[in-house]
C-alpha positions as CSV (number, residue, x, y, z in Angstrom):
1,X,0.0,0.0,0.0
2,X,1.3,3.2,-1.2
3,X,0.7,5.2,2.7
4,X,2.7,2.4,3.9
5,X,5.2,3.0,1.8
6,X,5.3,6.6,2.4
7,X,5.6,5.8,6.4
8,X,8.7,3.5,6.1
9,X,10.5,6.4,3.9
10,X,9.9,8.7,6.7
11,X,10.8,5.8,9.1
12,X,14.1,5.7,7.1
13,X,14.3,9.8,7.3
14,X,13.6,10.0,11.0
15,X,16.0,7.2,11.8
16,X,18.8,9.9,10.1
17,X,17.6,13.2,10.6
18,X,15.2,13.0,13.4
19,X,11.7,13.2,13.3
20,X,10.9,17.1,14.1
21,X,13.4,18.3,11.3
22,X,12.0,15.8,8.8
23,X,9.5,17.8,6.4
24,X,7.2,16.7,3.6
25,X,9.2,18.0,1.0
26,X,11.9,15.2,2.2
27,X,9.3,12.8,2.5
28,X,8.4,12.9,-0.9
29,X,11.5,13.2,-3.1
30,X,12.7,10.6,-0.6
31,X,9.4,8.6,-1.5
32,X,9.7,9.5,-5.2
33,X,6.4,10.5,-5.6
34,X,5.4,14.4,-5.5
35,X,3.9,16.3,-2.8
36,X,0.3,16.0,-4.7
37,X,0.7,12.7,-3.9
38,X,1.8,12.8,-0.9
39,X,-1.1,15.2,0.5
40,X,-3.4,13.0,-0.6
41,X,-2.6,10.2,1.5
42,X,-1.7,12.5,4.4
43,X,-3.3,15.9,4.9
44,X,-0.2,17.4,6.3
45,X,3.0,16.9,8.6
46,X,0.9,16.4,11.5
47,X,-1.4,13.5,10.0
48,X,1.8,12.0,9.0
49,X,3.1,11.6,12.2
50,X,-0.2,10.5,13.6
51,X,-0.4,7.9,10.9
52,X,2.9,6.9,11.9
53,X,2.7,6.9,15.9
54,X,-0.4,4.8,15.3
55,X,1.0,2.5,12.9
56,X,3.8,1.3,15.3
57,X,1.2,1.5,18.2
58,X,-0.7,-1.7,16.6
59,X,2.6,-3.5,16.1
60,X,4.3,-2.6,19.6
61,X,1.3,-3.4,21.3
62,X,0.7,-6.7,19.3
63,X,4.3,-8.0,20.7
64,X,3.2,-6.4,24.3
65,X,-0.1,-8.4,24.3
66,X,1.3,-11.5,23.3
67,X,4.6,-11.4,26.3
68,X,1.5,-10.5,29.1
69,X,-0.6,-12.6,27.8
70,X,0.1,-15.7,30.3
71,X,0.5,-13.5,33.4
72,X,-2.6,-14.0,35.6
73,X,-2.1,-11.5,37.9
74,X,-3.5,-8.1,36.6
75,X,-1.0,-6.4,39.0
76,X,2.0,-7.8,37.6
77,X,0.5,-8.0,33.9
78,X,-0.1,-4.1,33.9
79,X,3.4,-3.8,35.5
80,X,5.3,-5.7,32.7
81,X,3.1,-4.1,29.5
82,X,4.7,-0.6,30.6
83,X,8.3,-2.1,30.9
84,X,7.7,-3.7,27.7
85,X,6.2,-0.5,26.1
86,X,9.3,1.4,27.4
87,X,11.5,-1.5,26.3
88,X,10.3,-1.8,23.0
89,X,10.5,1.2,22.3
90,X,14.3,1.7,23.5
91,X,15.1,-1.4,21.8
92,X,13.9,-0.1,18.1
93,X,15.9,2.3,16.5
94,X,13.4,4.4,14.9
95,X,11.1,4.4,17.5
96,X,14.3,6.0,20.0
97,X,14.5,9.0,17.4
98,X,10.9,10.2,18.8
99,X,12.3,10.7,22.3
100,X,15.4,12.6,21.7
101,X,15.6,16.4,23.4
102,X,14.6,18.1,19.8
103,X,11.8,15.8,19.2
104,X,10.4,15.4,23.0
105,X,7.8,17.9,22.4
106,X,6.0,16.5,19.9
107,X,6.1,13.2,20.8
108,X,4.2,14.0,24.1
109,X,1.8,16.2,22.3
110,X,1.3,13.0,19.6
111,X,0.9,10.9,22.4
112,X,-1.2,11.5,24.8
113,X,-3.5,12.8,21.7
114,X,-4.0,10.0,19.8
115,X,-7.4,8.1,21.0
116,X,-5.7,4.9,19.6
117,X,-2.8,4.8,21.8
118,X,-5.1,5.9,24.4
119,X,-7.9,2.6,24.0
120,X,-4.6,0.3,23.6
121,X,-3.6,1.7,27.3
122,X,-7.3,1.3,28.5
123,X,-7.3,-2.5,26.7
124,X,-4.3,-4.2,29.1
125,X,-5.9,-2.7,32.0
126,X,-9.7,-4.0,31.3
127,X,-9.3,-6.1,28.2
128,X,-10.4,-5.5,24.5
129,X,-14.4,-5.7,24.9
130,X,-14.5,-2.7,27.1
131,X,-16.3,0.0,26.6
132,X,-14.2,2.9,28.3
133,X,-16.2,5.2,30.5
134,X,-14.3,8.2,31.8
135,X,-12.6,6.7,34.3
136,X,-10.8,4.2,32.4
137,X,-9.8,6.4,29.9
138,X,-8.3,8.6,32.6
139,X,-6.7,5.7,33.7
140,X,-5.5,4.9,30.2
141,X,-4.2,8.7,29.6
142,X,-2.6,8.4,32.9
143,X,-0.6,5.0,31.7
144,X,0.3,6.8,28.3
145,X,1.8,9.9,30.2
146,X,3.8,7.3,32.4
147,X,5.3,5.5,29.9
148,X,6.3,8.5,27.7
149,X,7.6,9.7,31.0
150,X,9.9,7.0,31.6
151,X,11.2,7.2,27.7
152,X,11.9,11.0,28.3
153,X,13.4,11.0,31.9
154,X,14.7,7.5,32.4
155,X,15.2,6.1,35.4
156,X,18.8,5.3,37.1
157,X,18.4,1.7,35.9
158,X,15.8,-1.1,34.6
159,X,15.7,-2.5,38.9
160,X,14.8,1.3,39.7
161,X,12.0,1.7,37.0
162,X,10.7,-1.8,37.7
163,X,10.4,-0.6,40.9
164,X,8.7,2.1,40.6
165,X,6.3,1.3,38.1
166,X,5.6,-2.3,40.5
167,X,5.0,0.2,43.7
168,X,3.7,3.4,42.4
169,X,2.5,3.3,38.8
170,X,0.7,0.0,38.5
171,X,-1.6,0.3,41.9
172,X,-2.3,4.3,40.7
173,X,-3.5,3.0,37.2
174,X,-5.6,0.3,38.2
175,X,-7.3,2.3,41.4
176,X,-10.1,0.3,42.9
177,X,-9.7,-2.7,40.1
């Protein structure tokens, strides 16, 4: 699909320039298609990234679902689908690019506005079926601003942020569940 191919272009431009210097102009000669084309798939620079950030949502959260999966206890499944968000995203390269100082900005903005990585966050803590009222979607916002948290201020060590996401995060997301 030709918006697919358009995001792994920018992937590859993000990966070398960063993602907030990255404009459409690139994007396009990079794509080798003009900016006609380009617009049509994406509106502008800001649909492109949300496109994008939602893209690797589905598949991050995919691979998150699956390692949690077997955990029984809610507790400790909550706890390891943040470390695995955080990790996953540390672990890819392109995905890193959207946390560094000059793109921090506007990948918390992106963030916590996109209402897909917002039901994603609201799924591991009550499952796929549910409807979220507005407490779960606090709950799910709340999650979201955590983990983009830990990607832009990281903690001393992996044992520290286990720690506190085990102690402090995970019993403030799931309240009263």
């Amino acid at each position: 699909m030709a918006a697919d191919r358009i995001l792994d272009v920018a992937a590859d431009l993000f990966l070398t320039h960063g993602v907030a210097p990255v404009n459409m102009n690139q994007i396009a000669a990079a794509a080798g298609c003009s900016r006609a084309t380009l617009y049509r798939y994406f509106a502008s620079r800001s649909d492109l990234y949300m496109a994008f950030v939602d893209r690797e949502t589905r598949t991050l959260s995919k691979e998150i679902a699956d390692q949690v999966a077997e955990i029984p206890d809610l507790h400790e499944q909550v706890t390891e689908a943040i470390l695995a968000a955080v990790d996953g995203v540390r672990s890819d390269p392109v995905l890193r690019t959207w946390f560094l100082p000059e793109s921090a900005a506007l990948t918390g903005a992106i963030g916590t506005s996109s209402e897909l990585v917002n039901r994603i966050a609201v799924a591991f803590v009550h499952g796929e079926e549910h409807d979220p009222g507005a407490e779960s979607n606090l709950q799910g916002r709340f999650m979201v601003r955590i983990i983009l948290s830990l990607l832009m201020t990281p903690g001393a060590d992996a044992a520290e942020e286990r720690e506190l996401v085990r102690r402090f995060v995970t019993p403030s997301v799931l309240g009263s569940n």
